[in-house]
Structure formats: C-alpha cells, structure tokens
N, CA, C and O of each residue as an XYZ file, in Angstrom:
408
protein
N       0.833     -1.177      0.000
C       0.000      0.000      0.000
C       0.880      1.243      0.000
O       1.868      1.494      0.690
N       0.269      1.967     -0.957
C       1.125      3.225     -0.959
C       0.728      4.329      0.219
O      -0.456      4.596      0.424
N       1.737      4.916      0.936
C       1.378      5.773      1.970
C       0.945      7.024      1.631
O       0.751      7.690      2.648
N       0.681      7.703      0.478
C       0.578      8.614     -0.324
C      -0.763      8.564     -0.745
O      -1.310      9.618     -1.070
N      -1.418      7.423     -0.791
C      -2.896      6.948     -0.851
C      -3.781      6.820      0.023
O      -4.963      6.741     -0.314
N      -3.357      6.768      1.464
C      -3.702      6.175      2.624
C      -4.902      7.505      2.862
O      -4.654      8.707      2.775
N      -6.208      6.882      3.174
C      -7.493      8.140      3.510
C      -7.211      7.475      4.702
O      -7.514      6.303      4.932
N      -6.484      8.421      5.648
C      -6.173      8.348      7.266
C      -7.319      8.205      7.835
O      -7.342      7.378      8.746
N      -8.723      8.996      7.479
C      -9.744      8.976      7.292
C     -10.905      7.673      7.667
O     -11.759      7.938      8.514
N     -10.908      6.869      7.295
C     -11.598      5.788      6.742
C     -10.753      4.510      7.030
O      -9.750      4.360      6.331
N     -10.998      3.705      7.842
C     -10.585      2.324      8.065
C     -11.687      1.195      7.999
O     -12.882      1.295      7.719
N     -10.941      0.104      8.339
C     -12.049     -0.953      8.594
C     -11.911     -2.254      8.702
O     -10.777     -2.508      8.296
N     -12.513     -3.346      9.070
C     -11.604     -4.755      9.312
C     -13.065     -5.564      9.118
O     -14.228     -5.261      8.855
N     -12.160     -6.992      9.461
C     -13.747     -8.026      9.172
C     -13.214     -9.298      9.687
O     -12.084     -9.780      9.615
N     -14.419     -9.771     10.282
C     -14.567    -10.859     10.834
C     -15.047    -11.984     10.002
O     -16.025    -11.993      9.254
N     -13.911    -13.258     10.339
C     -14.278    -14.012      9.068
C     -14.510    -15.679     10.861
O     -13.768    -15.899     11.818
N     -15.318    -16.089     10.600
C     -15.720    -17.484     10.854
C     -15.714    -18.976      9.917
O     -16.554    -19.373      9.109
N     -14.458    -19.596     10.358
C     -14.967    -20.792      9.787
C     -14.147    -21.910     10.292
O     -12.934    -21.923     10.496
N     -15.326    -23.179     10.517
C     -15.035    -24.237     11.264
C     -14.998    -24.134     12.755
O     -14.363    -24.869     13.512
N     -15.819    -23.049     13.100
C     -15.433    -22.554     14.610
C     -14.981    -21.917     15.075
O     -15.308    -21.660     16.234
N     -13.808    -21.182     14.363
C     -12.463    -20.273     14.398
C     -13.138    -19.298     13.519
O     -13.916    -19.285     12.566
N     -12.295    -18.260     14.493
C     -12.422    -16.497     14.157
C     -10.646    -16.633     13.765
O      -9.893    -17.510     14.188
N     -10.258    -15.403     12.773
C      -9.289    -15.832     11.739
C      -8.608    -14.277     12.462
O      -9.277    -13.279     12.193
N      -7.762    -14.125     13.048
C      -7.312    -13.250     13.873
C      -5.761    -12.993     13.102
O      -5.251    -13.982     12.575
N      -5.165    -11.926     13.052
C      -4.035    -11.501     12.827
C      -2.768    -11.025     13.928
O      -3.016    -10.619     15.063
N      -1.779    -11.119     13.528
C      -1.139    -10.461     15.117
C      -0.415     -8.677     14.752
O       0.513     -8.506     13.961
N      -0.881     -7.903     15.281
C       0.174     -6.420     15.167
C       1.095     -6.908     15.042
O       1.364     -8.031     15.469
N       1.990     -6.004     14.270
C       3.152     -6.450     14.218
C       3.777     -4.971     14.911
O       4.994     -5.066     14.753
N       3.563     -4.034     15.406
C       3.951     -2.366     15.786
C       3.149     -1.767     16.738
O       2.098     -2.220     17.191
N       3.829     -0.468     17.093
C       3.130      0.061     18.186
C       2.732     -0.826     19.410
O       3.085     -1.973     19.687
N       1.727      0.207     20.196
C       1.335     -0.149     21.758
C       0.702     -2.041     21.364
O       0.964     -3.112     21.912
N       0.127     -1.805     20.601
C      -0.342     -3.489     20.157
C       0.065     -4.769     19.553
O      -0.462     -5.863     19.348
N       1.698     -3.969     19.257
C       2.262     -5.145     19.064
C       2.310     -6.343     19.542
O       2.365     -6.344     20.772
N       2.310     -7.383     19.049
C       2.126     -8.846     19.259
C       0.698     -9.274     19.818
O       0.265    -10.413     19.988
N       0.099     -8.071     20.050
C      -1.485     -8.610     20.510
C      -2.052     -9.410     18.757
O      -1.654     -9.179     17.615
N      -3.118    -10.379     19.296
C      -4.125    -11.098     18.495
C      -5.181     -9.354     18.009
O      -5.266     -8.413     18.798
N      -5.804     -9.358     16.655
C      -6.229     -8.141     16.110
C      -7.246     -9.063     14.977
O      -6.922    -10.229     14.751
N      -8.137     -8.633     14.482
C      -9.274     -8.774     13.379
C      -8.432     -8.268     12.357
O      -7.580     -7.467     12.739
N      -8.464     -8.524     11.231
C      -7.393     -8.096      9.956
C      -8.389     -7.001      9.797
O      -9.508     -6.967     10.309
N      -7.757     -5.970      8.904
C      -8.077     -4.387      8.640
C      -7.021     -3.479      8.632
O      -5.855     -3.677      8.975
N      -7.566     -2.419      8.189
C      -6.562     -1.165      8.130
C      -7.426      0.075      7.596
O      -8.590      0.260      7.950
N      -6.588      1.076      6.522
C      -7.077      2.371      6.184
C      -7.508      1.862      4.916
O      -6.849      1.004      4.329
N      -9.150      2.594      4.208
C      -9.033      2.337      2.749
C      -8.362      3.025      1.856
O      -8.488      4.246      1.954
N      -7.500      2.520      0.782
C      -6.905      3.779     -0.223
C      -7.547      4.677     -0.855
O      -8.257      4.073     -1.659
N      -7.711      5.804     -0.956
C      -8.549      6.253     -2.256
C      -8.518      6.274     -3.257
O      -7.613      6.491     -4.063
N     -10.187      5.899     -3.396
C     -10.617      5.823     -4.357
C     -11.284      4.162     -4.898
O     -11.830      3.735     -5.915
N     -10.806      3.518     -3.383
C     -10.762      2.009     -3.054
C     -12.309      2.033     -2.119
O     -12.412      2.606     -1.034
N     -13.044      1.546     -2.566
C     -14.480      1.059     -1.710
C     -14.232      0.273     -0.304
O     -13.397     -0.615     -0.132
N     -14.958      0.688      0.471
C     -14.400     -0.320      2.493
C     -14.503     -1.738      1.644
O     -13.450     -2.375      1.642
N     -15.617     -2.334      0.918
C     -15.556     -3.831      0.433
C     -14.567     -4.141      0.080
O     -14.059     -5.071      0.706
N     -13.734     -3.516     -1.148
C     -12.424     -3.992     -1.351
C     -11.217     -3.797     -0.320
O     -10.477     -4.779     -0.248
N     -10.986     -3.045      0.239
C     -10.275     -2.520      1.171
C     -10.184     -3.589      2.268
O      -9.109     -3.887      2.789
N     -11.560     -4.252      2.654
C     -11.592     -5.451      3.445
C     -11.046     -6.583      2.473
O     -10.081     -6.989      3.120
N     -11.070     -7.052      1.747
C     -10.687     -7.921      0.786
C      -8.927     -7.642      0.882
O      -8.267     -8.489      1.485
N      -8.345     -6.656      0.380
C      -7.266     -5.962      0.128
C      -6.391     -6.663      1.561
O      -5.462     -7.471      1.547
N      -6.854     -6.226      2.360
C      -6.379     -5.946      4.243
C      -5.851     -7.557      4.579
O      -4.839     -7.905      5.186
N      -7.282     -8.681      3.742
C      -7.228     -9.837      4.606
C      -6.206    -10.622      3.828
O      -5.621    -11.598      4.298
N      -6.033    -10.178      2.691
C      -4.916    -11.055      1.720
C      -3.448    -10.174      2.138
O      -2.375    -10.755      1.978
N      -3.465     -9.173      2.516
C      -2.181     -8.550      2.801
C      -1.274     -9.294      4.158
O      -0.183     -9.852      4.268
N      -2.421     -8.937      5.088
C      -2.118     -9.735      6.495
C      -2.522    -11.273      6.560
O      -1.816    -11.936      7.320
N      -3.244    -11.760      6.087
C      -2.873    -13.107      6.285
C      -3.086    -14.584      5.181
O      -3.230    -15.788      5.395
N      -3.002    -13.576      3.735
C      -2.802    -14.357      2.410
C      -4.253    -15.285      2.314
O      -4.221    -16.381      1.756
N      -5.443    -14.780      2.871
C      -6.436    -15.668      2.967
C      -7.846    -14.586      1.843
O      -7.939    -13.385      2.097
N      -8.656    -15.128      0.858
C      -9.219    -14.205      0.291
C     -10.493    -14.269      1.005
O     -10.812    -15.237      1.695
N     -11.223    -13.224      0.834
C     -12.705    -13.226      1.311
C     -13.553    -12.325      1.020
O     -13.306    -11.186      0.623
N     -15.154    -13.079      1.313
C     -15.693    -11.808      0.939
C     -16.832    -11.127      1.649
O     -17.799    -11.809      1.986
N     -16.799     -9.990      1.873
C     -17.557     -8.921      2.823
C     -18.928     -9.308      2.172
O     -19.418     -9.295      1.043
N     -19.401     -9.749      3.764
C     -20.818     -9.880      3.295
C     -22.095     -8.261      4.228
O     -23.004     -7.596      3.732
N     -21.662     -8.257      5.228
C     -23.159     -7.556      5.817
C     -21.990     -6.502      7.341
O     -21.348     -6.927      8.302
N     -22.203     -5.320      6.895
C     -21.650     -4.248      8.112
C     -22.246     -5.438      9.620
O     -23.168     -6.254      9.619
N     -21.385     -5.109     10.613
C     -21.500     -5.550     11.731
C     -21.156     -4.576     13.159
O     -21.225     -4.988     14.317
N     -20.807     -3.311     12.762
C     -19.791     -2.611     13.819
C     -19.802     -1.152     12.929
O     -19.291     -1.232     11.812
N     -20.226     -0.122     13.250
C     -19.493      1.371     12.807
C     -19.501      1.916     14.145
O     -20.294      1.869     15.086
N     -18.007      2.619     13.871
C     -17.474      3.773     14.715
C     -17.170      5.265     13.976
O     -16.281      5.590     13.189
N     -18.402      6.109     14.625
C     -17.770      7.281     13.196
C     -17.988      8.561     14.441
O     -18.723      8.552     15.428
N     -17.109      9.540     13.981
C     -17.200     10.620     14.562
C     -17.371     12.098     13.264
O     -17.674     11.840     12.099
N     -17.157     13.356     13.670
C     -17.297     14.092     12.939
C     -15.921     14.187     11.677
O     -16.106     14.893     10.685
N     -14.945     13.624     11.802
C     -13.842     13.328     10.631
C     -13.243     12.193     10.660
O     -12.090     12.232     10.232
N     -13.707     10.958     11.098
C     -13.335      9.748     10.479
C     -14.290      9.066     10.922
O     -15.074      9.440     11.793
N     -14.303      7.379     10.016
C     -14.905      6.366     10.338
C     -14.564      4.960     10.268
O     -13.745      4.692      9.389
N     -15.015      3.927     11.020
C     -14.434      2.863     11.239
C     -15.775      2.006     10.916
O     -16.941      2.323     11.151
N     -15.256      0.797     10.294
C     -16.110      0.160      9.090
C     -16.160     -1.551      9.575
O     -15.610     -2.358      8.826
N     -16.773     -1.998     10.722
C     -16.439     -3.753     10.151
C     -17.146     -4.803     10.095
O     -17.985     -5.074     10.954
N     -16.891     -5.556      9.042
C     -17.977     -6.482      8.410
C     -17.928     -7.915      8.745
O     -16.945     -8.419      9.289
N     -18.825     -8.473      8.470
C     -18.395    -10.072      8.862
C     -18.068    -10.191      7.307
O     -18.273     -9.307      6.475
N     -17.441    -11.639      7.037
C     -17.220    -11.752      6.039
C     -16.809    -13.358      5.782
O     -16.509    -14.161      6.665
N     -16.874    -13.615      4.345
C     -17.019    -15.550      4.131
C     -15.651    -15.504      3.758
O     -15.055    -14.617      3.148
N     -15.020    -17.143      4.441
C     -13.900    -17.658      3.511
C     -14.118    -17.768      2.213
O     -15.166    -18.112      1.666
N     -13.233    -17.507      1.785
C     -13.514    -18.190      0.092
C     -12.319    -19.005      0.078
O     -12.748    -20.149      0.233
N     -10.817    -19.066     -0.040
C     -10.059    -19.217     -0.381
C      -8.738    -18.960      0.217
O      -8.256    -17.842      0.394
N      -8.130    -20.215      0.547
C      -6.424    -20.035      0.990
C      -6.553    -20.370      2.138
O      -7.589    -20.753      2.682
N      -4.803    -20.171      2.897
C      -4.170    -20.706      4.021
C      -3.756    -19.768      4.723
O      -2.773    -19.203      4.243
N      -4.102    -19.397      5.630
C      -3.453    -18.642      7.078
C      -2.516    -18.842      6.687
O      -2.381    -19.936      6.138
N      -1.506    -18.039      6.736
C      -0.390    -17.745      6.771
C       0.495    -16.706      8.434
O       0.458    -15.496      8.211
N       0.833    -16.881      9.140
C       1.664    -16.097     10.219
C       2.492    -16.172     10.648
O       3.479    -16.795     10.257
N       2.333    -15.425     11.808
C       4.262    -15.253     12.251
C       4.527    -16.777     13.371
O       5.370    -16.745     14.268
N       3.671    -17.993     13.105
C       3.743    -19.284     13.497
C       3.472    -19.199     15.291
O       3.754    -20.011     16.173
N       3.010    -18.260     15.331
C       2.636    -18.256     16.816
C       1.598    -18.598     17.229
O       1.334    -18.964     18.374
N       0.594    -18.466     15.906
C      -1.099    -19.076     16.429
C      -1.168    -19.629     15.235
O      -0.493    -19.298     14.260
N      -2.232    -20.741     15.295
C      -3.076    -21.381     14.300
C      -3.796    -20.074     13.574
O      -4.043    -19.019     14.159
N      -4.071    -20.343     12.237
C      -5.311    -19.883     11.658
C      -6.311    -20.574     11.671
O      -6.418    -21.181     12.737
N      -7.375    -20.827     10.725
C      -8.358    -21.419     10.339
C      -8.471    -23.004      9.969
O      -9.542    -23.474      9.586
C-alpha cells in the first residue's frame, strides 16, 4: 500500500468465521504489538471499504474473502471505522507461526 494513498480517514476490518475459528491476525507495531487483532486497516482512495476489506485480509494473512453484511461502525465528525463479517472463500493462514489460523 502506498502511503501517499492512505485516507487516514476511513478504516475498517472483518470478521471471518470458519469451522469454529475467528481468523485473527497479530500487530506487528506500536502499543499493540504482538497482541491477536481482526485483519483491517485504512481504505486507499478511491478504493471502496468492500475492497479494502478484501485488500487488508490477503495482505495480512494471504487468505481471500468476501464482505458480506456491516456488523460494527465507529464514526465521529472526521473519520470512520467500518467492520464487516465476512465468508472464507479461499487459501491458508499464513503467520508469524505463533497461532493457528483457520
């Protein structure tokens, strides 16, 4: 992701279920480093929150999916926070081998 694109603005993440398991990512920075996290981030512009969730979950944990139904907004008067549940479709957890995925 280009940092030059980033709508500081606008974030969002998604909850994916399957087989029982919630599909969790780990920070890798800041105060939250190494904590367990819902995959997400900022959308780029000009990038829709749907793709942006799509974008987020293949970045952080190489798994594709797809945003089905809002579950969560956080919005104030200059930003907003976006998160959806969303279906496996496709692929393997991938991480830093400290937790299982899916």
């Amino acid at each position: 992701m280009e940092k030059n694109n980033t709508n500081w603005c606008q974030s969002v993440a998604g909850v994916v279920i399957k087989n029982g398991k919630v599909l969790l990512a780990r920070h890798t920075y800041g105060n939250g480093k190494g904590l367990l996290i819902t995959p997400g981030g900022y959308v780029e512009y000009g990038e829709s929150p749907v793709d942006a969730v799509k974008r987020e979950f293949m970045e952080e944990t190489s798994v594709e999916v797809e945003p089905e139904r809002i579950i969560g907004i956080r919005f104030n008067a200059k930003d907003w926070y976006v998160v959806f549940s969303a279906k496996y479709i496709s692929g393997t957890p991938t991480s830093d081998n400290a937790v299982d995925g899916c």
